[in-house]
N, C-alpha and C positions, 0 to 999 in steps of 0.2 A: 566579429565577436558578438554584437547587438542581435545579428540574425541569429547565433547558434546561443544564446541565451535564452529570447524568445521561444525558440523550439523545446527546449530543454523546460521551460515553465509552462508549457503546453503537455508536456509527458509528464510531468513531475505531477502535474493537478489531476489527469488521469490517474493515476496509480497510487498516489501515495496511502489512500485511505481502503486502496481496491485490490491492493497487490498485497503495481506493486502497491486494506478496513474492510441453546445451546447445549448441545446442552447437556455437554459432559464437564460439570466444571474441574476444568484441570487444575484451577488457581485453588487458593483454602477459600470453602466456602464462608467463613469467618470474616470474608472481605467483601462480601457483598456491595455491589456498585462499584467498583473499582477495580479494572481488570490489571491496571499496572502496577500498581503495589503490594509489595510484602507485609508493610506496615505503613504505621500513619496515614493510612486511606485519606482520597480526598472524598466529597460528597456530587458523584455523578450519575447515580440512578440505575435502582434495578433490572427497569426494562431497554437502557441505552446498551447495558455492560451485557444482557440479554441479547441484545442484538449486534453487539459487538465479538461478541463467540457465535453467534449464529453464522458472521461470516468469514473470520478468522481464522476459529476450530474446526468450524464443518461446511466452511464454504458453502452454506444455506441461504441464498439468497432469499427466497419467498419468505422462509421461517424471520430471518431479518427486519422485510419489509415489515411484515406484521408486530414486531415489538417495536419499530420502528416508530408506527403512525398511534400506538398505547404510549411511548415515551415523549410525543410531538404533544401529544394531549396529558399528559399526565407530567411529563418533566419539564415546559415549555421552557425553560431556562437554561437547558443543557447543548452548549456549543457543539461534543460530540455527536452529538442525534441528528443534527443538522449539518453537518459534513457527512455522517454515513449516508444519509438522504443525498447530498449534492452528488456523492460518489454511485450512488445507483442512480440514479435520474441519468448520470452520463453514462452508465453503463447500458441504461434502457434507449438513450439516443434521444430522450426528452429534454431539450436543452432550454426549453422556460422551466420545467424543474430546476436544471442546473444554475439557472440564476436568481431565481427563488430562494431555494436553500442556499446558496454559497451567499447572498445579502442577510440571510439570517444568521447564520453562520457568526459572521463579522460580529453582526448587532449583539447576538448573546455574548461573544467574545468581550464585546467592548462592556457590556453590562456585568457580568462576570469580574473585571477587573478588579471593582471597589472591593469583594467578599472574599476572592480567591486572584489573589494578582500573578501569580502564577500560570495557572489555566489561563486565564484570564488571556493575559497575553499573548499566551500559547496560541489561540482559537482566533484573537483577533489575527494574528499572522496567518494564519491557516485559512482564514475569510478571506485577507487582501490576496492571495495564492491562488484561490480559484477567483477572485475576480478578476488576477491578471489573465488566465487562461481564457475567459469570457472574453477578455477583452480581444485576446488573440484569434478564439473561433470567430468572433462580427465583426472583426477590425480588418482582420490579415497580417500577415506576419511583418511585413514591411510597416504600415499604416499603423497598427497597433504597439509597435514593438515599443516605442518612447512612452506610452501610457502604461506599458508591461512592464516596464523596467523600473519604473517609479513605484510600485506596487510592491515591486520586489525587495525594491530597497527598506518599504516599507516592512514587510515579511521579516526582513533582516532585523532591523529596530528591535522588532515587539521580542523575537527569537532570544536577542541578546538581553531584555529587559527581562524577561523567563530565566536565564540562563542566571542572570545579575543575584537573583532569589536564590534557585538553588540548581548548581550546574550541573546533580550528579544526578536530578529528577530523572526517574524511568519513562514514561511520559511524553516529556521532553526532550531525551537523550530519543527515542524511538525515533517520533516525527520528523527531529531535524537530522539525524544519522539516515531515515530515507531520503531526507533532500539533497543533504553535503552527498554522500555517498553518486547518488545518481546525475548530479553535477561532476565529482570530480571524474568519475570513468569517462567523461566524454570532453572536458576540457583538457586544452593540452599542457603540457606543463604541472596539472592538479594532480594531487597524489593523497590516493583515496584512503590510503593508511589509515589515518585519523578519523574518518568516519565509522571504517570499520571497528576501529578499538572503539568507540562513541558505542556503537551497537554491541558490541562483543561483552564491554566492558558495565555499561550502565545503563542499557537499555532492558524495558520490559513491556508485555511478557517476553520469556526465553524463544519461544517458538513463533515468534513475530519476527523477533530481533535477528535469530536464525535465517528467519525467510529474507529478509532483507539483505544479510551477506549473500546468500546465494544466487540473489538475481543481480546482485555486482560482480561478483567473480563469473557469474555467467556472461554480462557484458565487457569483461576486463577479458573474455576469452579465457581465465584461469579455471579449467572443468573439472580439475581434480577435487580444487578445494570447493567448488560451488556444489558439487555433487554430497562432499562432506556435509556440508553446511545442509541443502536442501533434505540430507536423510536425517538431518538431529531434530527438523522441523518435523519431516514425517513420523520421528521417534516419538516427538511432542504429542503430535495434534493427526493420528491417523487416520481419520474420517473424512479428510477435507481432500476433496478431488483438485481444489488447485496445485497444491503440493507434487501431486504426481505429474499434473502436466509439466509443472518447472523442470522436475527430474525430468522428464521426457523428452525438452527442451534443452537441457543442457547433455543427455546421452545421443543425442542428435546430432550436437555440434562436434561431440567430442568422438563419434563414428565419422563425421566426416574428416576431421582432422587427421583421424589415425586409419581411415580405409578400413574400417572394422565392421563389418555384419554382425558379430558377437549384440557391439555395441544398440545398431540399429532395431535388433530385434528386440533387446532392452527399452530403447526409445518406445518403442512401438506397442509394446506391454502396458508400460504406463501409461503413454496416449490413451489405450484402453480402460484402464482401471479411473481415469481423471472422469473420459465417458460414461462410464455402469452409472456417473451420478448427475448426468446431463439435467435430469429434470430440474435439479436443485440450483442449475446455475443459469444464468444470462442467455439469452438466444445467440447475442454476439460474441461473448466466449466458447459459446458451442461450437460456434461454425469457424472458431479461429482455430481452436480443436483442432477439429477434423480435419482442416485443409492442413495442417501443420502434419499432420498423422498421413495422410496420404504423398506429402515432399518425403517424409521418413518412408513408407513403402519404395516409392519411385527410388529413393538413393540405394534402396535395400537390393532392387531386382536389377539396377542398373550396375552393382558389384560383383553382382552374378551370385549373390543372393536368395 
């Protein structure tokens, strides 16, 4: 259990801000700084929430970086800026980045507290989260796992003290409906329901909360609904070539499942159209891409295809 914990807070720090964290603004632009709220905005900054659709809406990475290092300098106080930095520094495979930002992270979280205890708490869990994952890349999964686990419980704390506030925060509900969520598909016994209603129900933005069911029922093996789920994102936020590799990724599985070419050639469209936007993304999403796109050809001609 220690070991498949560990693991899971190694994927979980990966992903959560990347999958699985502009400039069509979909939200009312009336809310400036604030991409999770309808109303009652909190105060997070123009160029964070700028770089926050740069990677969300249109899977812009470069575009990102650059409001990025304006909101580092201009919003120094904003926990989110400093998670979407830790979240690309790992994407770029710069892992003193990755502990750089994930120690700032915390620190703004913890600072944050006194003005906004909400966020606040939010961010500092979201710190100790990628510090356990650090711990786990320099430590080892064995060697680290006890230092990880204590982190986490930490994570849990601050989650619950966010929650104590207000349980129905979008925000809120987003971040930990990624974590509960991607814990319970892989424990046994865990039953993800509730995460999903978390996201379904009280999480925001729509097309975030969307993407996130979809990469669960795509690891729950359920293709039908994660395909649903993955097209209401693409209905959302068309522009973002993540979106189509997910679809792409779950027509894949679900061609293999049902011995269907229909399906594989589907798979293999979207691989493509995820690619036309290669330049905007990661080098190592690129090439996860592609290799993902050429298992989808091989199952395609090995069907007789």
């Amino acid at each position: 259990m220690t070991r498949l914990f560990s693991t899971k807070l190694t994927r979980l720090a990966q992903t959560t801000f990347t999958t699985a964290i502009a400039l069509n603004l979909w939200v009312s632009p009336s809310l400036a700084g604030d991409p999770f709220r309808s109303s009652k905005p909190h105060k997070i900054g123009d160029n964070t929430e700028a770089a926050f659709k740069a990677i969300f809406q249109q899977g812009n990475y470069p575009a990102a970086e650059r409001y990025l290092k304006e909101a580092i300098k201009n919003e120094p106080n904003e926990p989110l800026a400093y998670a979407m930095q830790a979240s690309l520094a790992y994407s770029n495979g710069d892992l003193a980045g990755l502990n750089n930002y994930s120690k700032q992270t915390l620190e703004a979280g913890q600072k944050l507290i006194a003005d906004d205890p909400l966020r606040g708490n939010l961010y500092t869990a979201v710190g100790h989260f990628f510090e356990g994952a650090i711990i786990l890349t320099r430590e080892g999964t064995v060697k680290g796992a006890p230092q990880a686990l204590s982190r986490l419980r930490q994570v849990y704390q601050h989650l619950d003290q966010a929650e104590a506030i207000s349980s129905k925060d979008p925000e809120l509900n987003l971040i930990k409906g990624y974590m509960d969520l991607m814990l319970s598909v892989s424990l046994p016994f865990a039953n993800p329901d509730e995460a999903i209603e978390q996201l379904e129900t009280n999480a925001a933005p729509a097309y975030l909360a969307d993407r996130g069911i979809a990469i669960g029922y795509r690891d729950l093996k359920q293709y039908t609904q994660g395909l649903d789920y993955a097209n209401r994102a693409i209905k959302a936020t068309p522009d973002n070539p993540e979106l189509y590799y997910l679809k792409a990724q779950i027509l894949k599985e679900q061609g293999r499942r049902e011995k269907s070419q229909q399906l594989f050639k589907e798979a293999i469209a979207n691989f493509d159209k995820a690619l036309t936007k290669k330049s905007q993304l990661p080098s190592s999403l690129v090439k996860q891409i592609e290799r993902e796109r050429s298992s989808a050809v091989n199952q395609l001609n090995n069907s007789g295809g």
